[in-house]
C-alpha positions in Angstrom: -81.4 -7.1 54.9 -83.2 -9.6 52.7 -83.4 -12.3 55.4 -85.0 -9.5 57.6 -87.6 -8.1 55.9 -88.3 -12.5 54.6 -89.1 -12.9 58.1 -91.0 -9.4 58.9 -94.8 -9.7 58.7 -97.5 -7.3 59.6 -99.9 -8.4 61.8 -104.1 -7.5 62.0 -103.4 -4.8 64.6 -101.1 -2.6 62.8 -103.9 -2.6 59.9 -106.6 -1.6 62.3 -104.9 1.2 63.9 -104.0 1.8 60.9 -107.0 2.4 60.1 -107.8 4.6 62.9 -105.2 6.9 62.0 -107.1 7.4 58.0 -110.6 8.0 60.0 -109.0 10.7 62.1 -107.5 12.1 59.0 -110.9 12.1 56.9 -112.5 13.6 60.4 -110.0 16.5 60.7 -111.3 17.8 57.0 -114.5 18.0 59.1 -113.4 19.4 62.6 -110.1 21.8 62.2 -109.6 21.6 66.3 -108.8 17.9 65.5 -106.4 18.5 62.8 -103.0 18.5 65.0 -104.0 15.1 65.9 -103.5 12.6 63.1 -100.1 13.7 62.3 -99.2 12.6 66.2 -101.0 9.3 66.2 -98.9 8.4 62.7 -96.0 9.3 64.5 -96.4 7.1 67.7 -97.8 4.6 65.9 -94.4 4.6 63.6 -92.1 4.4 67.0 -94.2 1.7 68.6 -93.8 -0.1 65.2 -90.1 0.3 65.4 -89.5 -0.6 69.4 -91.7 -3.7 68.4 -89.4 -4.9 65.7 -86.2 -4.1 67.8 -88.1 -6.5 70.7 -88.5 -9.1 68.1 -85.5 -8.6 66.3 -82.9 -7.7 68.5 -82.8 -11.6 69.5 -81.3 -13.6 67.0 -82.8 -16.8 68.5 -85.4 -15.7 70.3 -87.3 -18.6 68.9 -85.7 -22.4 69.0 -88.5 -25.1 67.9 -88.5 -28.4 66.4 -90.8 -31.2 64.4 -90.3 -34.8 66.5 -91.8 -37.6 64.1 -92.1 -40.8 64.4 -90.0 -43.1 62.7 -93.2 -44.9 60.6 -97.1 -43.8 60.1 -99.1 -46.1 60.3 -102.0 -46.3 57.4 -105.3 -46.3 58.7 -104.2 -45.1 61.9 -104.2 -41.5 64.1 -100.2 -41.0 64.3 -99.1 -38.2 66.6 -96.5 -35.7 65.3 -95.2 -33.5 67.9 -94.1 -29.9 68.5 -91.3 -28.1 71.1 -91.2 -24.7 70.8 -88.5 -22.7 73.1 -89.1 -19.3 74.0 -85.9 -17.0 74.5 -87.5 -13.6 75.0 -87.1 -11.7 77.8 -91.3 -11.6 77.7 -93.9 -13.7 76.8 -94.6 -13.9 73.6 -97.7 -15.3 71.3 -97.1 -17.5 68.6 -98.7 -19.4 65.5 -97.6 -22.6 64.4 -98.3 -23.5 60.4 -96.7 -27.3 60.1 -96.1 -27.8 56.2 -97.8 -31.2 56.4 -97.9 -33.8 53.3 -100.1 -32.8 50.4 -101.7 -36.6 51.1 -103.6 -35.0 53.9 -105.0 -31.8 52.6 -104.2 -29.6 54.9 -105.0 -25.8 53.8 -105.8 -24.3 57.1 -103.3 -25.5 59.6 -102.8 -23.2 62.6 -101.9 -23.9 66.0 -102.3 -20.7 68.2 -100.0 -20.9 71.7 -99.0 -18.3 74.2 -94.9 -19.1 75.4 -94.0 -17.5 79.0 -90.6 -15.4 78.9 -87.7 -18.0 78.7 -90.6 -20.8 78.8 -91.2 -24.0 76.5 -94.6 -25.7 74.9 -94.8 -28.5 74.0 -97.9 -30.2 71.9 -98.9 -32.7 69.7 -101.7 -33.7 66.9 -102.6 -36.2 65.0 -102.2 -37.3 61.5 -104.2 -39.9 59.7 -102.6 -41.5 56.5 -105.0 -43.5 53.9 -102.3 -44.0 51.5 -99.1 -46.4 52.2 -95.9 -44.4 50.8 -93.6 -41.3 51.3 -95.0 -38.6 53.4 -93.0 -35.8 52.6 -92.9 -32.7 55.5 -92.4 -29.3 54.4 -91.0 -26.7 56.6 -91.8 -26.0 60.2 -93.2 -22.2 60.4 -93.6 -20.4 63.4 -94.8 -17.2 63.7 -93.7 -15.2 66.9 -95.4 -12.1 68.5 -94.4 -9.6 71.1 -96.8 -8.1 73.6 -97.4 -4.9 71.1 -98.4 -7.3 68.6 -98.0 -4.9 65.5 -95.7 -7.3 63.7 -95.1 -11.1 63.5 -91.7 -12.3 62.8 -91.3 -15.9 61.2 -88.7 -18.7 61.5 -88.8 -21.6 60.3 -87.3 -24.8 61.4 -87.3 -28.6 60.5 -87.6 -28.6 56.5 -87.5 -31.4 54.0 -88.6 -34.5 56.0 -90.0 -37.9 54.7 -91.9 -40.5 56.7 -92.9 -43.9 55.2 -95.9 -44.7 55.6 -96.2 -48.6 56.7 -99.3 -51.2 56.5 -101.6 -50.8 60.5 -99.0 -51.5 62.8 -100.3 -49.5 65.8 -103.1 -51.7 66.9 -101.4 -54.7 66.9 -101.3 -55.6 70.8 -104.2 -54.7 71.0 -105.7 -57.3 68.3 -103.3 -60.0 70.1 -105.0 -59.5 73.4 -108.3 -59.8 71.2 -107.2 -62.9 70.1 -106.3 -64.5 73.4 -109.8 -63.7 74.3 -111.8 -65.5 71.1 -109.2 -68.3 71.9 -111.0 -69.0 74.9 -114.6 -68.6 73.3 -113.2 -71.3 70.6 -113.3 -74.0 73.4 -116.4 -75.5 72.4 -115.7 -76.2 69.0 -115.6 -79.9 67.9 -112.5 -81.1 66.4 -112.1 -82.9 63.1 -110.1 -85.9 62.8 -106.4 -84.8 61.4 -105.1 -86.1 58.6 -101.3 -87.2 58.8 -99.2 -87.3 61.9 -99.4 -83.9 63.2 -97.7 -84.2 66.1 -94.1 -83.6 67.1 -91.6 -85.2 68.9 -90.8 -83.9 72.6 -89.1 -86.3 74.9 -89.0 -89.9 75.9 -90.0 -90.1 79.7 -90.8 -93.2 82.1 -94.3 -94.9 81.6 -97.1 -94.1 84.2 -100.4 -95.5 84.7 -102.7 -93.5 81.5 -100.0 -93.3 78.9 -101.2 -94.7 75.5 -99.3 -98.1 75.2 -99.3 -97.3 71.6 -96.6 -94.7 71.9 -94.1 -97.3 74.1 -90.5 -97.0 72.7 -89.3 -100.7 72.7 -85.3 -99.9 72.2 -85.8 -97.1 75.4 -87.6 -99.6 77.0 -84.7 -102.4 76.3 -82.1 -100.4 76.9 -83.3 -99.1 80.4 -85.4 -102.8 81.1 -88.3 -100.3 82.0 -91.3 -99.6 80.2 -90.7 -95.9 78.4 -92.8 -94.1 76.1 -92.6 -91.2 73.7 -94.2 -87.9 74.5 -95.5 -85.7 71.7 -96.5 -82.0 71.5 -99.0 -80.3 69.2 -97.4 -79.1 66.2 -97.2 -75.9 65.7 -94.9 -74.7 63.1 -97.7 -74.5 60.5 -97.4 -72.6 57.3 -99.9 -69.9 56.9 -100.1 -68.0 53.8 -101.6 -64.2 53.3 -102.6 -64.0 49.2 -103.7 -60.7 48.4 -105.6 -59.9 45.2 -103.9 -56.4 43.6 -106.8 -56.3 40.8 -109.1 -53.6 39.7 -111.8 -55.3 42.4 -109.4 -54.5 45.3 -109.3 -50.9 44.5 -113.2 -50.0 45.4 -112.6 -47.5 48.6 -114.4 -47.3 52.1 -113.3 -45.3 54.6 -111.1 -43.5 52.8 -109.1 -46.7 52.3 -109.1 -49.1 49.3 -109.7 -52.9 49.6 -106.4 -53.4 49.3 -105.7 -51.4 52.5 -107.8 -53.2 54.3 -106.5 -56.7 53.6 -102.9 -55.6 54.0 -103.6 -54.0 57.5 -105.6 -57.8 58.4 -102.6 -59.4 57.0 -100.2 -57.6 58.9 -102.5 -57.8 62.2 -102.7 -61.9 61.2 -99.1 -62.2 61.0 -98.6 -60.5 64.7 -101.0 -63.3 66.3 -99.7 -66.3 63.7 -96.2 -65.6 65.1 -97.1 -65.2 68.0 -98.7 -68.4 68.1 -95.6 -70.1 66.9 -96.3 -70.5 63.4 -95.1 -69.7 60.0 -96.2 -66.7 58.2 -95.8 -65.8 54.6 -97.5 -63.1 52.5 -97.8 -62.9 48.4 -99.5 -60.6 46.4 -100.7 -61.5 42.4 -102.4 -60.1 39.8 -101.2 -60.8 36.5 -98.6 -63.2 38.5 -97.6 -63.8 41.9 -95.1 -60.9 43.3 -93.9 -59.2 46.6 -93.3 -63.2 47.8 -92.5 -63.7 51.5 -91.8 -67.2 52.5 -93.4 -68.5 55.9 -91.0 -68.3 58.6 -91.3 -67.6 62.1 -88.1 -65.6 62.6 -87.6 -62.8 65.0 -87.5 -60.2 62.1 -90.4 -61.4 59.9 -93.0 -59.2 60.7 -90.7 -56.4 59.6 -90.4 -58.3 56.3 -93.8 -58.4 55.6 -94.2 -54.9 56.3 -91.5 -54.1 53.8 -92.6 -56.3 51.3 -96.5 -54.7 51.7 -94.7 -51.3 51.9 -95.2 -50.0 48.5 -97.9 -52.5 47.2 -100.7 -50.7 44.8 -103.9 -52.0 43.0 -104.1 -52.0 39.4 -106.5 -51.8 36.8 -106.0 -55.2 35.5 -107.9 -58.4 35.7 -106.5 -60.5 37.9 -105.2 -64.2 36.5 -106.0 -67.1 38.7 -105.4 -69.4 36.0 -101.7 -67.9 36.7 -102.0 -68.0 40.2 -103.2 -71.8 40.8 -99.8 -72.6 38.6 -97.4 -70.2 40.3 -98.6 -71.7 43.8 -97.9 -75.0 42.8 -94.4 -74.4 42.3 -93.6 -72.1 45.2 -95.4 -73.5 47.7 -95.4 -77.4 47.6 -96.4 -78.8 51.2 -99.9 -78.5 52.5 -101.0 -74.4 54.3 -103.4 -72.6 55.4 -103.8 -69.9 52.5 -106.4 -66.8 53.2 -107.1 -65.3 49.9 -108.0 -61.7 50.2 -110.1 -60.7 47.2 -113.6 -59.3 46.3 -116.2 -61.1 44.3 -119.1 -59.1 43.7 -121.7 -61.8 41.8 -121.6 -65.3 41.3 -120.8 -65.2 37.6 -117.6 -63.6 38.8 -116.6 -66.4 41.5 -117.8 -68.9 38.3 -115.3 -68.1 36.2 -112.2 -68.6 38.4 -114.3 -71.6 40.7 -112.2 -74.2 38.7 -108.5 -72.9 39.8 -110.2 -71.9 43.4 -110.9 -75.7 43.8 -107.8 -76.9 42.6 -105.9 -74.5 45.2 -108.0 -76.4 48.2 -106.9 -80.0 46.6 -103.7 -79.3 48.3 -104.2 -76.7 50.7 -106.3 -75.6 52.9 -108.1 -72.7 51.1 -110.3 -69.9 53.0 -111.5 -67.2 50.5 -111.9 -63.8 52.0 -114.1 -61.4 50.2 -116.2 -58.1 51.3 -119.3 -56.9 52.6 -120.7 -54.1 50.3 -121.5 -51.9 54.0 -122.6 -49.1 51.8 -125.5 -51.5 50.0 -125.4 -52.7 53.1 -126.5 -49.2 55.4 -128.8 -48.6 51.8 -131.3 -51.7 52.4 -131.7 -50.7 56.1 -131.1 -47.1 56.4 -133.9 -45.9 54.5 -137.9 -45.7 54.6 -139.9 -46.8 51.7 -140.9 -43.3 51.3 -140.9 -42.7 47.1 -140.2 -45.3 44.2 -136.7 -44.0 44.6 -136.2 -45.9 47.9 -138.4 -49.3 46.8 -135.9 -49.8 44.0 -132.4 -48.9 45.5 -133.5 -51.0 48.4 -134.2 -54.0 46.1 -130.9 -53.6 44.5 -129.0 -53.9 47.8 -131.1 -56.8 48.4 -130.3 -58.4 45.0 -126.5 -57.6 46.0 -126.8 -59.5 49.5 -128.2 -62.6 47.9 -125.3 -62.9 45.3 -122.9 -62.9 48.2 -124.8 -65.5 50.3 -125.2 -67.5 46.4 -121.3 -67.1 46.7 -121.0 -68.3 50.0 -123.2 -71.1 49.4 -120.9 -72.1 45.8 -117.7 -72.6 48.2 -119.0 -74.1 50.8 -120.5 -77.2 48.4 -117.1 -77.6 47.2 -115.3 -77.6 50.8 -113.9 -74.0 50.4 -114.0 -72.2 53.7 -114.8 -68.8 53.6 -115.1 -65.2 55.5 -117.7 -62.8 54.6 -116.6 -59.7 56.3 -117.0 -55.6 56.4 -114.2 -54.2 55.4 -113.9 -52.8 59.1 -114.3 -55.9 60.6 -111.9 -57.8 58.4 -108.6 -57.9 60.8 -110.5 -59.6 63.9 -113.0 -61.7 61.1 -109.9 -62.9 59.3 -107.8 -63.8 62.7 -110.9 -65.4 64.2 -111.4 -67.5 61.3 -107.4 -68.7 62.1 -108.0 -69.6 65.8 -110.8 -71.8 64.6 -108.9 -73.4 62.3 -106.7 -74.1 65.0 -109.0 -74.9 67.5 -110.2 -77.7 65.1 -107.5 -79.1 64.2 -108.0 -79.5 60.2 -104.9 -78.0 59.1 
């Protein structure tokens, strides 16, 4: 008896003719030759109430639905949850969906509103968009069924208690790669650098044509087979590239509805894909007050799952990060020569001053390219308003001021060799793997 009257609910209809049944009761004070009246609309109104909960009820599963998931969200990202709802009434039947969605997303007035043909099934989706990595916890799946009377609702619920991680952007990563393939052949122009070191790898020995560079001859081959035979390199390609995300209080300024942070782990996890793909190594580290969530640079099958679970539960804090620390713990953990992006945010020049010394001594043995943001609020504030009042004159100076201390930045790491990418934060995945094919296509790694 509890469970029934848990799941009984009246609906609008029964309160409205409700409600015409109390206006021909105050009218029959008025008009006696009405009188005999509202007594017999209460009473039909009573038995239609009770056929339509023996419709409703009489079924014990009249209603079978269930919550599909996926098995990840992805932050950043529109993920689609979906919804199959089975109808085992003997009639069609009218129901609304409320989906106990994660208190991430704010969700207060969640309705779906679906009409089920008798012994029919719907099935429907929507989307969800995280802005926080984590656990996504679902609530319980209610559905609110309604027979053609429509003077009660009778609720089941299905699906309760389930928890979806949240990962880094993994959702648009084919389409970045096919990006990628495309800037690769825009890249084609640019002039290479002389490498330093032997940088190419062994392939095979093979017979000496007309063209080969005599240099390359292999004189025991060549003595042991009394032909001429020469050594046949290929490009190298297991390079070691390096994601180093800042965690400090600078990484934690939002846009978009996600932080800094975000952003540079959804790049790095985008980077990885095409890095990879591209036969490399990729590694990812995180620091702060030291380095943490350390990924070595491999280019295993499974290492793009082990970034993602190392970036997993990674969150900014409100500490000052250490790059005196950071030049130290690098030199221990990674000794031979990579390409290291460092995703951080330096908003004036003084800033970039004060850690300059232990950004140079990084690019001494590495090849250093310092990723930092484009203010796109100060940014939309410069150009987005007309010089109307005094108001406008000076917050359009200030953005202005805040424009020429990144291009002073730029400027500072460029006249010590330090690469850089000045980026919106939307921009940053295809900035950021961009910056690596050029790398590439110059050959200075």
């Amino acid at each position: 008896m509890r469970n029934f009257f848990r799941q009984l609910y009246l609906s609008n209809r029964f309160f409205y003719a409700l409600g015409v049944v109390a206006v021909l009761y105050i009218l029959s004070f008025f008009f006696d030759a009405i009188a005999f009246l509202p007594p017999i609309v209460l009473m039909l109104l009573l038995i239609i109430l009770v056929i339509d909960i023996v419709l409703l009820f009489n079924t014990k599963k009249g209603i079978i639905a269930q919550r599909i998931l996926p098995e990840k969200l992805s932050n950043g990202d529109e993920n689609l949850t979906k919804i199959d709802i089975k109808n085992h009434y003997p009639f069609a039947i009218k129901v609304e969906v409320i989906d106990e969605a994660p208190f991430q997303f704010q969700l207060r007035d969640f309705r779906i509103h679906k009409k089920i043909k008798s012994n029919g099934n719907e099935f429907f989706q929507y989307s969800l968009e995280p802005k926080e990595r984590g656990e996504y916890h679902f609530g319980e799946l209610n559905i609110f069924a309604t027979s053609p009377i429509g003077l009660i609702k009778r609720r089941t619920k299905f699906s309760s208690n389930a928890m979806v991680p949240s990962y880094p952007s993994f959702i648009h990563l084919p389409k970045y790669e096919l990006m990628a393939m495309q800037n690769e052949f825009m890249l084609g122009g640019i002039k290479k650098i002389r490498k330093i070191g032997h940088t190419m790898e062994f392939e095979q020995i093979k017979d000496y044509v007309q063209g080969d560079d005599i240099r390359n001859i292999n004189w025991k081959a060549t003595a042991k087979r009394n032909q001429l035979m020469v050594n046949q390199y290929q490009e190298e390609r297991a390079q070691r590239i390096y994601m180093l995300i800042d965690k400090g209080r600078t990484m934690k300024m939002p846009f978009d509805g996600l932080t800094l942070l975000d952003y540079s782990i959804n790049a790095s996890m985008a980077l990885s894909h095409i890095v990879l793909k591209k036969k490399d190594n990729a590694g990812i580290m995180t620091f702060s007050k030291k380095i943490e969530n350390v990924v070595p640079a491999e280019s295993r099958s499974g290492q793009l799952k082990k970034i993602g679970e190392a970036l997993y539960n990674v969150e900014t804090n409100f500490y000052e990060s250490d790059f005196s620390r950071l030049y130290v713990d690098l030199e221990v953990k990674v000794r031979r020569r990579s390409l290291i992006l460092l995703f951080s945010n330096f908003e004036t020049l003084d800033a970039l001053n004060r850690q300059l010394r232990y950004l140079r001594g990084i690019a001494k043995n590495h090849l250093l390219v310092v990723v930092f943001f484009k203010n796109s609020a100060m940014d939309d504030l410069s150009k987005g308003k007309k010089l109307e009042n005094i108001q406008n004159v000076y917050d359009q100076i200030i953005a202005e001021k805040f424009e020429y201390e990144k291009k002073l930045i730029r400027q500072e790491l460029q006249k010590y060799g330090i690469s850089s990418v000045y980026t919106a934060p939307e921009n940053l995945s295809i900035s950021v793997i961009n910056k690596y094919l050029e790398v590439k296509a110059r050959g200075i790694l």
